[in-house]
N, C-alpha and C positions, 0 to 999 in steps of 0.2 A: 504494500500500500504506500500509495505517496506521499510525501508530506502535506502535502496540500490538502488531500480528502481529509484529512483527521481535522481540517480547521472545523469550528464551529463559534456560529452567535447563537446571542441569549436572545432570544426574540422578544419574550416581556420577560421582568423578574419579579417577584410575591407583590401584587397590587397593593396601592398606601392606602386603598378603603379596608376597615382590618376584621368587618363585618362578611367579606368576598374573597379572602385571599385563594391567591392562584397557586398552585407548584410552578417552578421552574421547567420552564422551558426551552431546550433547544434547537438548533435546526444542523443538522448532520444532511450530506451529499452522499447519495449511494453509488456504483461502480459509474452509474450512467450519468452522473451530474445531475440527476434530480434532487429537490430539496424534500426533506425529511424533517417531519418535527418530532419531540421524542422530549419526553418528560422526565428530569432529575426527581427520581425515586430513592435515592441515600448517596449520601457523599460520605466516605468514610476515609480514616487512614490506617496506614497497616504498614511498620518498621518504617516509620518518616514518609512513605511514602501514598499520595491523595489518588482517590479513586473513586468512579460515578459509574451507580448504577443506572442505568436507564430504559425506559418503555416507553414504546412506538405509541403518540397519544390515538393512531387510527385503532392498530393492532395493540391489546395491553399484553397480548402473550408473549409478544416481539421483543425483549429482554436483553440488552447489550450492558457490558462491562466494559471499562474502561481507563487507563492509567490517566491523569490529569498533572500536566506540567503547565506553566503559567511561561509564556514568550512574547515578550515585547507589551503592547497592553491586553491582552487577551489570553485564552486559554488552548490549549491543544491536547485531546482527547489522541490516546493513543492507544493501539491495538496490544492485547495481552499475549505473547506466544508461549509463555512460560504456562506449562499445564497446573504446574502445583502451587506459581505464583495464583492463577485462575482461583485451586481449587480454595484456596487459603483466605483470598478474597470473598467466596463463596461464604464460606467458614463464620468470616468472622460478619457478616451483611446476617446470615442466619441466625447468628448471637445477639445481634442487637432486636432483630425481629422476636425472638423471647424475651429479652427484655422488657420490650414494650410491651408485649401481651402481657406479661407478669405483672406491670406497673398498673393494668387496665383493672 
């Protein structure tokens, strides 16, 4: 993947009426250069390192993970190849998700 496709903007970010707030959203380009919007479902970090979950706002099954490094004023979403980097991600996104149910 090129550097380029991993670019992405925030299209809106949590609205300032506090009665309506939105999740984050952002727009991701698929192989074909079509724009893609896809909703920040947890941001988390794991040994220093920032990482976003994300789901396709058409498709919510549609479920991408993602390394998050910050370049110049913006962000760049980068592809995971490391499997056990993946599964650990996995892991610990899973942890927090009992968590919150525990707290509920």
């Amino acid at each position: 993947m090129k550097k380029e496709e991993n670019l992405f903007e925030v299209v809106y970010n949590n609205d300032q009426d506090h009665e309506h707030v939105h999740d984050d959203v952002v727009e991701l380009f698929d192989e074909n250069g079509n724009p893609v919007q896809f909703n920040i479902i947890a941001n988390l970090e794991l040994d220093a390192v920032e990482y976003a979950i994300l789901s396709n706002v058409d498709d919510e099954e549609e479920v991408l993970i993602f390394k998050v490094t910050e370049e110049d004023e913006g962000f760049v979403f980068e592809s995971i190849e490391d499997e056990a980097t993946l599964d650990a991600v996995i892991e610990a996104y899973n942890e927090l998700l009992d968590e919150f149910e525990n707290e509920e």
